[in-house]
Structures are given as structure tokens and as C-alpha cells.
C-alpha positions as CSV (number, residue, x, y, z in Angstrom):
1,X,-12.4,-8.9,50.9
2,X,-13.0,-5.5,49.1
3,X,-16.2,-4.4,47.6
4,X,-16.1,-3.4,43.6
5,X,-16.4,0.9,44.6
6,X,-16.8,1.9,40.9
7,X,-20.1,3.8,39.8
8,X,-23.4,3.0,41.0
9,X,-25.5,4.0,38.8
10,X,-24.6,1.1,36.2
11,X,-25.9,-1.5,38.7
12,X,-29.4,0.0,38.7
13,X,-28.9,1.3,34.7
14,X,-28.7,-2.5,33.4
15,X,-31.9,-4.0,34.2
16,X,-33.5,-0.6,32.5
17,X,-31.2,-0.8,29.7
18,X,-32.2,-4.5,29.5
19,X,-36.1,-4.0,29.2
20,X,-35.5,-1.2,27.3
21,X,-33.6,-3.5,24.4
22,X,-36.3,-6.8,25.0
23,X,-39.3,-3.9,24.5
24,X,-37.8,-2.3,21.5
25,X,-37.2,-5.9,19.8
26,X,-40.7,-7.2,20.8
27,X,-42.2,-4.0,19.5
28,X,-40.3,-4.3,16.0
29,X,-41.3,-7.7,15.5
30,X,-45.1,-6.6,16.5
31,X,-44.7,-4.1,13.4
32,X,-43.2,-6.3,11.1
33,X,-46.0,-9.4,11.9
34,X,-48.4,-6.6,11.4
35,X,-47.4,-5.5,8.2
36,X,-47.7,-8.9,7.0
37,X,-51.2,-9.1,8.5
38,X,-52.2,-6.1,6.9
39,X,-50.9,-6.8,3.3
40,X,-52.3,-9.9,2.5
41,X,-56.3,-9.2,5.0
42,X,-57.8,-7.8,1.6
43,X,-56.8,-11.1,-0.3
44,X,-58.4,-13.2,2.8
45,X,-61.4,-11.3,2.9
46,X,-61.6,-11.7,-1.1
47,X,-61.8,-15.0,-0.9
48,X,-64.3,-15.2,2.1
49,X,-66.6,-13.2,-0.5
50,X,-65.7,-15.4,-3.3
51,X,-66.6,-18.6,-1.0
52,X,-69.9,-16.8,-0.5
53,X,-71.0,-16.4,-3.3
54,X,-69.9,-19.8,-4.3
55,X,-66.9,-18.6,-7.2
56,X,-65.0,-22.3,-7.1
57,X,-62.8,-20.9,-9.9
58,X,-61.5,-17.7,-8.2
59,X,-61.4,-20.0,-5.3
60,X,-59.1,-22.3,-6.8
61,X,-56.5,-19.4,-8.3
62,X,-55.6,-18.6,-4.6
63,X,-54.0,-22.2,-3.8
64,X,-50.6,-22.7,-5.2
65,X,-50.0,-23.9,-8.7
66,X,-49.1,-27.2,-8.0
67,X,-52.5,-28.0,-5.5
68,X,-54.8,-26.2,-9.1
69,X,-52.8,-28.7,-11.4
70,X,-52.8,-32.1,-9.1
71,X,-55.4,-34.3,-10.5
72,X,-56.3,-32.0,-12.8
73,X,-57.5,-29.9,-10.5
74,X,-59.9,-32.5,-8.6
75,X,-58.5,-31.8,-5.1
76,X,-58.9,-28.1,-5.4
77,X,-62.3,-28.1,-6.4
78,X,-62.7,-30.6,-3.7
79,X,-61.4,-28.3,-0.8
80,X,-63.0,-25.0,-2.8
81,X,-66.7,-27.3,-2.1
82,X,-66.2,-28.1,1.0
83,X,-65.3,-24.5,2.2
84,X,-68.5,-23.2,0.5
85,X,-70.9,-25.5,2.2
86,X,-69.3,-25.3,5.6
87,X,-69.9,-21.5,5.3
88,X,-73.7,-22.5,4.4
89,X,-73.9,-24.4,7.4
90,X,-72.0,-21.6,9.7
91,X,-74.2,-18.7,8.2
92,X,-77.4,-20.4,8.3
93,X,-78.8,-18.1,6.0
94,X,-77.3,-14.9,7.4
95,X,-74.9,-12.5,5.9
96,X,-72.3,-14.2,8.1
97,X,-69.4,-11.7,6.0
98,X,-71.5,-8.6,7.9
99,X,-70.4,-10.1,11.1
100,X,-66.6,-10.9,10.8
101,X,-64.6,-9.2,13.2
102,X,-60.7,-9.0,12.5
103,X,-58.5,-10.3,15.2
104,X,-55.2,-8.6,14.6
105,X,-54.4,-9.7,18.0
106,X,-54.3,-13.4,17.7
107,X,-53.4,-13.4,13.7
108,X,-49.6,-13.7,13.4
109,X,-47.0,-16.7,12.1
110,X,-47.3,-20.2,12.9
111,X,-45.2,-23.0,12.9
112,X,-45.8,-24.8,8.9
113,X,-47.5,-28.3,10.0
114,X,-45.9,-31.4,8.5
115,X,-48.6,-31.5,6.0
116,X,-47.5,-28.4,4.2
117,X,-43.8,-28.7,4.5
118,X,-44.6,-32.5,2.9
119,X,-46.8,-30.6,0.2
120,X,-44.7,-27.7,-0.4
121,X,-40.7,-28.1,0.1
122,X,-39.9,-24.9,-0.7
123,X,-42.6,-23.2,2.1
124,X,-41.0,-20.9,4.0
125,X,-43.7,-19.3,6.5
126,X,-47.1,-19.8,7.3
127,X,-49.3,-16.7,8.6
128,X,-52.8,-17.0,10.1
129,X,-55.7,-14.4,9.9
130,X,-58.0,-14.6,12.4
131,X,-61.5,-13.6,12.6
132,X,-64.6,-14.1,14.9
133,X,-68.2,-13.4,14.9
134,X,-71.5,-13.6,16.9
135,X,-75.0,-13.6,15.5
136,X,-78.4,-14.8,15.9
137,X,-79.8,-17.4,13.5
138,X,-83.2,-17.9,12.2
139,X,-84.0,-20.2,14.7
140,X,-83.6,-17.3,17.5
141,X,-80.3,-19.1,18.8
142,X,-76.7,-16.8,19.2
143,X,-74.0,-18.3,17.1
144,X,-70.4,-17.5,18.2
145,X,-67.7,-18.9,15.8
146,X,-64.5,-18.4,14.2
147,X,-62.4,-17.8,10.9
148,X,-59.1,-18.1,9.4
149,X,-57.1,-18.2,6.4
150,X,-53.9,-19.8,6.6
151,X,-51.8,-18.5,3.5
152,X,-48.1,-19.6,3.0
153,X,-45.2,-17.8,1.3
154,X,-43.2,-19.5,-1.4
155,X,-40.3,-18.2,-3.8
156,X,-41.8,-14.6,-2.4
157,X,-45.3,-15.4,-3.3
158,X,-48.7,-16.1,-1.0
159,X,-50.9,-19.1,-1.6
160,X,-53.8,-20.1,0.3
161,X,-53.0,-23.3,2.4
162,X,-55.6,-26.4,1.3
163,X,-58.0,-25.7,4.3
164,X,-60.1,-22.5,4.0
165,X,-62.0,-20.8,6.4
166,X,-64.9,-21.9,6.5
């Protein structure tokens, strides 16, 4: 039995080259997921201020048009009130907005739930932004929680998904 006695070097060259390739495509999908992230925090972050200061109609033009027209727009106003007072109850009087801290880091793509593909066909992504915070209340007591929108693209457009975040 003979030994293959071509070049060497392309024994230890292909597990580089291989990294190398994984790296580069991880790192390309990092940007694009960021990008993504980046464009549509300032509509997120709008919304958190409009569910603060309790705007139920600005709330309700972020949801898809079909969610502000179903039952003449009962549900929406529904999910818009609910969102408002759970951000009462989380802020407990305190600027709770002043204490959001972005979490590029576990924001991203998620698999669309049943729910939404059942709701909206023609979905074809959902992204999460993710945000955290850490306060004290008025009763003396530290309050750690969390945040996120979930928005979903459709025909090229973002709409908020029906839960909020808060």
C-alpha cells in the first residue's frame, strides 16, 4: 500500500480554509440581521413612547391593515389597552422608557408561530427587538424585566405582531 505523496500543505490548509468560509458566512448574516435590527429600533421605540403616553390610535396604525379593520377595529384597541396597562403595572410610576436597555445581542429572526402564519398568509419573517431594564420602585424594591416588539414583514412592509411589549 502506497501513501498519497502529493503536497502537504493542503492537508493542514483545509480545516483553515473551512473556518475561514463558516466565519465569513456567520459574520455576513450577523450584518444583515443587524441591519434589520437597526432599521426598524426607531419604529419600536416609537411605539413604546406612544404606549406610554397612552396614543391607542398611533398604537393601532402600527398593526397590519387587516388586524385595524377586523371588527371594526375592536381587537386592536383591545391589544393597544392591554399593552398600555401592562406598562402601568411594569413601570409602577417610574419613567420605565429612561431605563430600556437595547439588546442587539439577543434581538434577531424568529421562527413565525402558527398564530401569525394563521393570521397573516402572506408573512414572510418575524424579527424580535429585545430590551431589558432594572429599576427601583416606589416601594424601595429592584424591578428587573424585559421588552420586545415582534414586527413581521409582509409584501415588503413591517407591521407590529398583535402582542406588544408591554
Amino acid at each position: 500500500m502506497t501513501l498519497y505523496k502529493g503536497n502537504r500543505s493542503t492537508y493542514w490548509q483545509l480545516p483553515i480554509l473551512c473556518s475561514l468560509t463558516l466565519g465569513a458566512s456567520v459574520t455576513a448574516a450577523q450584518t444583515n440581521l443587524l441591519k434589520e435590527v437597526y432599521e426598524l429600533k426607531p419604529r419600536c421605540e416609537q411605539m413604546m413612547r406612544d404606549i406610554r403616553d397612552e396614543k391607542v390610535d398611533d398604537i393601532i396604525k402600527g398593526y397590519h391593515p387587516m388586524m385595524q379593520q377586523w371588527q371594526d377595529g375592536k381587537r386592536a384597541r383591545k391589544w393597544a389597552n392591554l399593552s398600555i396597562n401592562g406598562y402601568k403595572r411594569k413601570a409602577d410610576g417610574v419613567e420605565l422608557l429612561d431605563f430600556l436597555i437595547f439588546k442587539p445581542e439577543s434581538s434577531g429572526f424568529l421562527e413565525m408561530s402558527k398564530n401569525l402564519k394563521g393570521n397573516y398568509p402572506n408573512a414572510k419573517r418575524a424579527l424580535s427587538i429585545n430590551y431589558s431594564f432594572k429599576f427601583k420602585m416606589r416601594n424601595g424594591q429592584d424591578h428587573i424585566g424585559s421588552a420586545r416588539c415582534v414586527l413581521f414583514e409582509e409584501n415588503g412592509q413591517w407591521y407590529f405582531e398583535d402582542d406588544l411589549p408591554f
